[in-house]
Backbone as JSON Lines, residues from 0, in Angstrom:
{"i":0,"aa":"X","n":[51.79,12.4,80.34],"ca":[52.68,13.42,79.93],"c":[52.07,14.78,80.04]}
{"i":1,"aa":"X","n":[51.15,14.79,80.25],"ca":[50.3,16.15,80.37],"c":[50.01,16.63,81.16]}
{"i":2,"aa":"X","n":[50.31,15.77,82.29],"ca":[50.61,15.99,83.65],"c":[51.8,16.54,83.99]}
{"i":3,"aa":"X","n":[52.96,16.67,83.32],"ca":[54.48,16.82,83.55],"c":[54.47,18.31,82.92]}
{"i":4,"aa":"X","n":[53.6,18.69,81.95],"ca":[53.91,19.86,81.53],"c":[53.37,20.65,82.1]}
{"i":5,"aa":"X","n":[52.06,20.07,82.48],"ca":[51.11,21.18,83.08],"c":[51.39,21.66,84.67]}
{"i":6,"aa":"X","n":[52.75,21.12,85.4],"ca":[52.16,21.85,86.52],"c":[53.94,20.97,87.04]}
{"i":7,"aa":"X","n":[54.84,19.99,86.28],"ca":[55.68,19.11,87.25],"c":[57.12,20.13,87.02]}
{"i":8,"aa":"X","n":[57.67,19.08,86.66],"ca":[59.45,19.91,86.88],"c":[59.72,20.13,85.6]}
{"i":9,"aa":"X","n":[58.99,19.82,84.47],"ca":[59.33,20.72,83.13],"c":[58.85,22.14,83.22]}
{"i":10,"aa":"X","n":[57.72,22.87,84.28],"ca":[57.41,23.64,83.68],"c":[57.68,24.8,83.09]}
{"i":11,"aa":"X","n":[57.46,25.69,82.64],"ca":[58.14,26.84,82.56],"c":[58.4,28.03,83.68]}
{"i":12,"aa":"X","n":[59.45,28.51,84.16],"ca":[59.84,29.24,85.66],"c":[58.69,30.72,85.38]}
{"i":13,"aa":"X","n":[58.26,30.9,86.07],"ca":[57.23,32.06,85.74],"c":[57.48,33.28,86.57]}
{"i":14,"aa":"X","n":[57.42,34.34,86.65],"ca":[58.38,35.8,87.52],"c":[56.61,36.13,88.08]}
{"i":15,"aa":"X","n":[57.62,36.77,89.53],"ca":[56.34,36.56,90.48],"c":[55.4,37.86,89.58]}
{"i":16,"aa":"X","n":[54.24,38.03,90.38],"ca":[53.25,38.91,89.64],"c":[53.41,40.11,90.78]}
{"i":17,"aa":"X","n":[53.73,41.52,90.45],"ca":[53.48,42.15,91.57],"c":[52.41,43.47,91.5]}
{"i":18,"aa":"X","n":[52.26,44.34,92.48],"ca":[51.3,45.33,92.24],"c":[52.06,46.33,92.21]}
{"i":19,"aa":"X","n":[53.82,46.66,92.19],"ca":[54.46,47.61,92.53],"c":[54.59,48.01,90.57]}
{"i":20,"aa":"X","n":[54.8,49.38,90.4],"ca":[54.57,49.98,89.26],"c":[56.16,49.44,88.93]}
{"i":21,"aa":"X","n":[56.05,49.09,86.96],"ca":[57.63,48.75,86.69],"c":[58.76,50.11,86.56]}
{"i":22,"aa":"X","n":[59.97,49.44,87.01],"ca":[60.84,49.98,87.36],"c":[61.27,50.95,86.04]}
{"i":23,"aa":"X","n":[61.98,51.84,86.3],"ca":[62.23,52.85,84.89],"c":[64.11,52.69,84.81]}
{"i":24,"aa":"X","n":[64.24,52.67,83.5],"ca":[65.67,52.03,83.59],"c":[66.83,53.06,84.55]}
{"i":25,"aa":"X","n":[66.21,54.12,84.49],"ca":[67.2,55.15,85.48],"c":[66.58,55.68,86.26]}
{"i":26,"aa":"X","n":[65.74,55.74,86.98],"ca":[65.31,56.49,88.33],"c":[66.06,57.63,89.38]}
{"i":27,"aa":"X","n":[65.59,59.13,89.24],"ca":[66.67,59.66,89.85],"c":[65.99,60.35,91.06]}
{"i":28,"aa":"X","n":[67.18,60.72,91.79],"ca":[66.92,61.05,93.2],"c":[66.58,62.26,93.29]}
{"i":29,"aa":"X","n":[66.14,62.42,94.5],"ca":[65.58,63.7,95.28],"c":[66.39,64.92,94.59]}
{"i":30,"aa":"X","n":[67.43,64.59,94.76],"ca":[68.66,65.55,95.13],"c":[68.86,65.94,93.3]}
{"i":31,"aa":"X","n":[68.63,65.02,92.6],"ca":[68.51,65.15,91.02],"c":[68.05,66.15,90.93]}
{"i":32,"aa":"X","n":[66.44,65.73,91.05],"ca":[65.19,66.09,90.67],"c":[65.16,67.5,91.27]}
{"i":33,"aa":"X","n":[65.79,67.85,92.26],"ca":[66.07,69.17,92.63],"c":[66.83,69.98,92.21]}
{"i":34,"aa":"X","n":[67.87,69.59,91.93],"ca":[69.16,70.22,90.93],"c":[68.4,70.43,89.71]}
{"i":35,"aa":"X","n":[67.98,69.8,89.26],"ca":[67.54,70.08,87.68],"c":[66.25,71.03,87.44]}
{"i":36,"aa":"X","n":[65.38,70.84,88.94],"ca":[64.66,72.01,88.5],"c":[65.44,73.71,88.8]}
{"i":37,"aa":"X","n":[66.5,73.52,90.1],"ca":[66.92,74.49,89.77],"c":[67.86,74.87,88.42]}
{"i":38,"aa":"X","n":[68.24,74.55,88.1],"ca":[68.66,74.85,86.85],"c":[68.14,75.16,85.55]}
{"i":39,"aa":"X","n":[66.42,74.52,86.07],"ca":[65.45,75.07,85.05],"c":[64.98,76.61,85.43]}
{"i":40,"aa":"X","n":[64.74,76.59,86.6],"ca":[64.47,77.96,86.81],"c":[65.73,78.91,86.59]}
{"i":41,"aa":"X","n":[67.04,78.49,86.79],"ca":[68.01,79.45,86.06],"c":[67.54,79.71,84.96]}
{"i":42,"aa":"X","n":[67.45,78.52,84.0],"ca":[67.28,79.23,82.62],"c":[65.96,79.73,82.39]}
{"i":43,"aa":"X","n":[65.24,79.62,83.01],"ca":[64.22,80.41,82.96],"c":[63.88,82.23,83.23]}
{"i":44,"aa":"X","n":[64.74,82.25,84.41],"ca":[64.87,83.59,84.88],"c":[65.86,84.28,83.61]}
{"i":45,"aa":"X","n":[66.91,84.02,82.95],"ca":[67.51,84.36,81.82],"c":[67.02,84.53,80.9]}
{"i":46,"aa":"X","n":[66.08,83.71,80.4],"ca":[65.15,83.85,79.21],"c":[64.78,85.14,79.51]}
{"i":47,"aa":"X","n":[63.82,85.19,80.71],"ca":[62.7,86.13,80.82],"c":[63.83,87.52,80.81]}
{"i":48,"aa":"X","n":[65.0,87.42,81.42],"ca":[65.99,88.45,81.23],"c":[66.11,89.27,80.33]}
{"i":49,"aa":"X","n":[66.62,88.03,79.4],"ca":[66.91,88.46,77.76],"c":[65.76,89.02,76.67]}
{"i":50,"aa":"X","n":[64.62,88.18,77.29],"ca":[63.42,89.08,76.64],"c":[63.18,90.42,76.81]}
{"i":51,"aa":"X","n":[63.25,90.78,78.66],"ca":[62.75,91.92,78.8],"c":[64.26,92.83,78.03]}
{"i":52,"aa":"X","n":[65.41,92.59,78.14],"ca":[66.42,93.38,77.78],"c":[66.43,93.6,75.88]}
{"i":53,"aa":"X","n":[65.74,92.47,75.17],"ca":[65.61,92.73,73.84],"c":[64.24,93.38,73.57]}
{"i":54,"aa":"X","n":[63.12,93.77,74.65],"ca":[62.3,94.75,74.56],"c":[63.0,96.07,74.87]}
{"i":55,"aa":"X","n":[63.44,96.49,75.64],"ca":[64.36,97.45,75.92],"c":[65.15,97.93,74.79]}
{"i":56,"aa":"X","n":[65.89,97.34,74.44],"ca":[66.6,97.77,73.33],"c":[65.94,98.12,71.87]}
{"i":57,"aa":"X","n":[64.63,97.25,71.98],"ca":[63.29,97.93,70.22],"c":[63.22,99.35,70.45]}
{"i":58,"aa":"X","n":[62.33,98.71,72.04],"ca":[61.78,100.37,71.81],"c":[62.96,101.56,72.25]}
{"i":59,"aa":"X","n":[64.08,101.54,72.92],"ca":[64.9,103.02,72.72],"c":[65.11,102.85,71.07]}
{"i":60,"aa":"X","n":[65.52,101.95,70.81],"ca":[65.93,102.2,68.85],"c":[64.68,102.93,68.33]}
{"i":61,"aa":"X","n":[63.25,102.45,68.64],"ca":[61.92,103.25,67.87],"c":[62.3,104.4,68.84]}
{"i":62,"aa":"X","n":[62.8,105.17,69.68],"ca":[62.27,106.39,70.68],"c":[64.1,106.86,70.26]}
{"i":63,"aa":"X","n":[64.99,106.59,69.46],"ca":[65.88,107.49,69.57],"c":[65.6,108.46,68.4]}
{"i":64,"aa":"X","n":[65.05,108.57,67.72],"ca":[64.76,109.77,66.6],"c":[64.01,110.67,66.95]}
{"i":65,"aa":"X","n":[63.08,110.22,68.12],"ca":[61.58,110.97,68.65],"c":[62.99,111.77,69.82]}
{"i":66,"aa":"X","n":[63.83,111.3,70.4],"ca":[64.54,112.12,71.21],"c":[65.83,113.33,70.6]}
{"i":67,"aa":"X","n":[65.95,112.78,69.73],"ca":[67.05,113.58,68.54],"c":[66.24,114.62,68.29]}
{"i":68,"aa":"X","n":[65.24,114.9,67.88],"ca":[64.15,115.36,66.84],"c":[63.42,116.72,68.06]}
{"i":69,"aa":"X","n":[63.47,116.16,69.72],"ca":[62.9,117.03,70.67],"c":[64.32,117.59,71.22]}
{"i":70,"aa":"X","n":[65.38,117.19,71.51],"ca":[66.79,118.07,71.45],"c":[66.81,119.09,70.54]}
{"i":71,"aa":"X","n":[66.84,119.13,69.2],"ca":[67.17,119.6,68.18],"c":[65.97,120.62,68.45]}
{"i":72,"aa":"X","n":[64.82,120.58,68.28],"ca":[63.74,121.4,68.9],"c":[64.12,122.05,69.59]}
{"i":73,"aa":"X","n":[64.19,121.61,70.91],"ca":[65.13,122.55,72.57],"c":[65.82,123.52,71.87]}
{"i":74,"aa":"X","n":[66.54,123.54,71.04],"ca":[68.12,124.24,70.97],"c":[67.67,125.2,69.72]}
{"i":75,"aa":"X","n":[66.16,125.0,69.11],"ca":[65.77,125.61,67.91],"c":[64.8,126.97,68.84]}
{"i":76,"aa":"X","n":[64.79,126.39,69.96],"ca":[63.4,127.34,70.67],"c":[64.44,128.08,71.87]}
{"i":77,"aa":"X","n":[66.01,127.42,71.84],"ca":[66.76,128.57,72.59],"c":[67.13,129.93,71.33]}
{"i":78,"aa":"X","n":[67.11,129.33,70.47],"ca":[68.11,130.48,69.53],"c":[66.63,131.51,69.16]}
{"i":79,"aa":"X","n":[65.84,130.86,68.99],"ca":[64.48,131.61,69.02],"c":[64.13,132.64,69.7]}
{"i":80,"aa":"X","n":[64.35,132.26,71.39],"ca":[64.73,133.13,72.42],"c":[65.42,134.15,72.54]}
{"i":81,"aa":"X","n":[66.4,133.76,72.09],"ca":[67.49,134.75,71.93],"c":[67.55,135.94,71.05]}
{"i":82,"aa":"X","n":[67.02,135.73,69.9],"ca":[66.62,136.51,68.98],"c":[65.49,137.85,69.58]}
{"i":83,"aa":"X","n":[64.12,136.88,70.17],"ca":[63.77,137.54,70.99],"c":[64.32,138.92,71.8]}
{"i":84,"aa":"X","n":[64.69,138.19,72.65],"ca":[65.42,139.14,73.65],"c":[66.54,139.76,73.27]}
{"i":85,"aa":"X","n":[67.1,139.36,72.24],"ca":[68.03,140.82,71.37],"c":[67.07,142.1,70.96]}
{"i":86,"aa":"X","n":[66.12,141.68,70.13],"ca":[64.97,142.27,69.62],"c":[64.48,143.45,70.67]}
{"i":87,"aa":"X","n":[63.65,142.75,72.07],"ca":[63.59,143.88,73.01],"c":[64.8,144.67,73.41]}
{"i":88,"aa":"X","n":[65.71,144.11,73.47],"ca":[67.06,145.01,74.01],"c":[67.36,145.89,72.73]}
{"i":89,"aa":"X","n":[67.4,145.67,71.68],"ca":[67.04,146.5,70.37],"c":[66.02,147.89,70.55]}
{"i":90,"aa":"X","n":[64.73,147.03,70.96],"ca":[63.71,148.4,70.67],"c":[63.98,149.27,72.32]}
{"i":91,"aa":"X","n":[63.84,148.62,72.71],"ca":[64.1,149.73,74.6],"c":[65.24,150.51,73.95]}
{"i":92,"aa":"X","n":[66.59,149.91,73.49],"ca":[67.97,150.59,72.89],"c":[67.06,152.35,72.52]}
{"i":93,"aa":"X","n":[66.28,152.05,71.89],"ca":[65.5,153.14,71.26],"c":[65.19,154.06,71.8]}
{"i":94,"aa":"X","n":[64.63,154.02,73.33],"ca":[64.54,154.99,74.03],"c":[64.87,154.98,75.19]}
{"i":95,"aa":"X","n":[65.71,154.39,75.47],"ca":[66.99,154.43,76.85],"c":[68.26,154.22,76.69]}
{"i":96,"aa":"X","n":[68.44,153.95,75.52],"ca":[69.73,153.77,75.41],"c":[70.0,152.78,75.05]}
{"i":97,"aa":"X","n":[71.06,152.24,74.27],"ca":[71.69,150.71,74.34],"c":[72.44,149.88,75.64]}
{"i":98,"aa":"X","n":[72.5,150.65,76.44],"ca":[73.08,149.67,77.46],"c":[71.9,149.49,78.86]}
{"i":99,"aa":"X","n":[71.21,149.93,78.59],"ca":[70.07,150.3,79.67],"c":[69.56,149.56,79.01]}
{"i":100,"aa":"X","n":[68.85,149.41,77.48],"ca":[67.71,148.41,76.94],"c":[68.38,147.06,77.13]}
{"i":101,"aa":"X","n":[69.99,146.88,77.28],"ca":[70.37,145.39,77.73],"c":[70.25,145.16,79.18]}
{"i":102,"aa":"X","n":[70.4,146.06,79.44],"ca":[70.45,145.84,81.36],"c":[68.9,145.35,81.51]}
{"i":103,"aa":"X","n":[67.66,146.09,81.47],"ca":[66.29,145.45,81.53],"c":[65.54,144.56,81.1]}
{"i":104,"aa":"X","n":[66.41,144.27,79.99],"ca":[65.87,142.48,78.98],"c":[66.67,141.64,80.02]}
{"i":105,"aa":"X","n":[67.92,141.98,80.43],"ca":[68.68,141.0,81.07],"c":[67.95,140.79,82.73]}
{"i":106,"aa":"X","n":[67.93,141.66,83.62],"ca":[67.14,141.42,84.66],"c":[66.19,141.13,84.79]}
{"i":107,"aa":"X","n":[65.25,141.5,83.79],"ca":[63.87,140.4,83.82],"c":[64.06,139.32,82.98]}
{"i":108,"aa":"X","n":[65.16,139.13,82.64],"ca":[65.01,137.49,81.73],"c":[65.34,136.52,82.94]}
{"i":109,"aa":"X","n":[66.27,137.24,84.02],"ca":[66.98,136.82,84.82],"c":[66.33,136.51,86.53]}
{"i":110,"aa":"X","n":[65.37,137.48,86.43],"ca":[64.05,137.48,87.67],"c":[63.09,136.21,87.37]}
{"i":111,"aa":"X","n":[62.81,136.19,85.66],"ca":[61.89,134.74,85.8],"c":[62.59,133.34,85.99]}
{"i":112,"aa":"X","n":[63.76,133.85,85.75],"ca":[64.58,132.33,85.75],"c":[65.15,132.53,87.26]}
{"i":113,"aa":"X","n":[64.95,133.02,88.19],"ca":[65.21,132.64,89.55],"c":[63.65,132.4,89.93]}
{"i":114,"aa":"X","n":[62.29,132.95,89.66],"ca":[61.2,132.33,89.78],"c":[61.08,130.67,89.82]}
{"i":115,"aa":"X","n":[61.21,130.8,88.44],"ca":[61.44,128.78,87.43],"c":[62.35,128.23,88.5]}
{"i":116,"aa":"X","n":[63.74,128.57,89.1],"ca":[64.72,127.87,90.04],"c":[63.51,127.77,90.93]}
{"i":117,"aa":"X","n":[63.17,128.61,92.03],"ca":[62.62,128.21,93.68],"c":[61.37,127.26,92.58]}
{"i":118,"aa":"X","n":[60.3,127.95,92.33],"ca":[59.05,126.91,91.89],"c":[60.29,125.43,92.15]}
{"i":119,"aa":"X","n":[60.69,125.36,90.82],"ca":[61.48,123.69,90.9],"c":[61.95,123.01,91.57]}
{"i":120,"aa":"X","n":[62.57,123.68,92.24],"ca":[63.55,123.89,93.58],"c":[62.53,123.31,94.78]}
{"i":121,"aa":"X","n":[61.45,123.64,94.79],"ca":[60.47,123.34,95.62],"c":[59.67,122.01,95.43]}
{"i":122,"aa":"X","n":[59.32,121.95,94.18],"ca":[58.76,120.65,94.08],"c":[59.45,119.76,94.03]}
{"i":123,"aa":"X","n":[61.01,119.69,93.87],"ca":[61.68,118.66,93.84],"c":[61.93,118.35,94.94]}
{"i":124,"aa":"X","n":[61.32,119.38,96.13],"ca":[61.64,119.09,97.62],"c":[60.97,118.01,97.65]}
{"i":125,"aa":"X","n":[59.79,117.78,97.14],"ca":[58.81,116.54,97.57],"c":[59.7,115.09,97.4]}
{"i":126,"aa":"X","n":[60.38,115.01,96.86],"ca":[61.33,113.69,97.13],"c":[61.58,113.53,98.03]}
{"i":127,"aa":"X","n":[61.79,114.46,99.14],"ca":[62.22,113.96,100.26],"c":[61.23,113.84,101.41]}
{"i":128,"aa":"X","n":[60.25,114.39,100.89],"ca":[58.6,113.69,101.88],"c":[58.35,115.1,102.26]}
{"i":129,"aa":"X","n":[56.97,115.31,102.79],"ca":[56.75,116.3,103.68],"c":[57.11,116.34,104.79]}
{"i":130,"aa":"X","n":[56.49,116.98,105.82],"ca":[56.46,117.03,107.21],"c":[55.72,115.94,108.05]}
{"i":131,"aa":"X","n":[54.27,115.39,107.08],"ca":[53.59,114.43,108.53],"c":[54.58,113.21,108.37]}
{"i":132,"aa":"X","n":[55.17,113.29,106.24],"ca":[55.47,111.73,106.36],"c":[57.2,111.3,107.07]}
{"i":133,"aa":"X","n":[57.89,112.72,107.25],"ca":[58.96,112.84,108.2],"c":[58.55,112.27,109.84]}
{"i":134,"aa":"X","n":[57.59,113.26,110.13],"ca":[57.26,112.71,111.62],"c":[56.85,111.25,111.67]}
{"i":135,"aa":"X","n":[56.36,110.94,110.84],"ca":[56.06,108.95,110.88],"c":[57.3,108.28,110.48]}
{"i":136,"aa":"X","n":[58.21,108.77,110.0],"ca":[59.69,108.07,110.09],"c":[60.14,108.19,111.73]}
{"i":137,"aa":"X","n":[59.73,109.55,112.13],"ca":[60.77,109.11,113.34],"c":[60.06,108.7,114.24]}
{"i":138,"aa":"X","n":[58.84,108.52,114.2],"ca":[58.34,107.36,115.3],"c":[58.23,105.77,114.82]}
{"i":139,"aa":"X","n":[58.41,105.64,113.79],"ca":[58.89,104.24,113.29],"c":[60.15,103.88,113.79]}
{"i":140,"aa":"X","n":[60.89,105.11,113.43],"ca":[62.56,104.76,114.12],"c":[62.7,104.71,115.41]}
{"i":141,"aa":"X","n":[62.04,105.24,116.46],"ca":[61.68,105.02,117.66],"c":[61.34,103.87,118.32]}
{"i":142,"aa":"X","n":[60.13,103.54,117.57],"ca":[59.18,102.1,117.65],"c":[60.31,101.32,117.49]}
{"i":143,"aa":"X","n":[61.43,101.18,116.68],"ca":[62.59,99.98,116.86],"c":[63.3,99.72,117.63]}
């Protein structure tokens, strides 16, 4: 009888032995495994979105008082000005007259502020390049 168990037609059915790794109850495809990382990188690029856009929004909230605060300044250092230049048109009034001491506060207030225009006027030319870096556009555009 020990013969019958050990090796005949009682024995127990035994599952072959293999070297292939066991199977996983759902295994997914290429085409999965691709979809899902893109969709990770969607939400990834959003995250990083929403972060940089809720940094954005701290710091203008910390920088809107610092901008209120330099407006309000601006408009404290126009009336300042103004006072000013009443003041000289006041004392010249003194010895040229009142409409002559406004006429010469006004043309030289008015000579430096066409100065301030060209100066600005000029450096803002640099946006549009100089001269060598013009001439290397149009031989680039050439070269095409």
């Amino acid at each position: 009888m020990a013969a019958a168990t050990a090796g005949g037609p009682t024995a127990a059915v035994r599952e072959p032995k293999s070297l292939d790794a066991p199977k996983a109850p759902h295994e997914r495809s290429i085409g999965e495994l691709f979809g899902q990382l893109s969709d990770d990188a969607r939400s990834y690029a959003a995250a990083e979105a929403n972060l940089y856009q809720a940094i954005a929004r701290r710091r203008v909230g910390r920088a809107r008082n610092g901008a209120i605060a330099l407006v309000v300044a601006a408009l404290l250092a126009n009336a300042a000005l103004s006072v000013l230049l009443i003041g000289l048109a006041l004392e010249l009034a003194l010895h040229v007259g009142p409409a002559l001491g406004g006429l010469i506060v006004t043309v030289v207030v008015l000579g430096i502020a066409f100065l301030l225009v060209r100066y600005g006027a000029a450096k803002l030319g640099a946006l549009g390049g100089d001269a060598e870096e013009q001439a290397a556009l149009e031989v680039g555009e050439k070269a095409i």
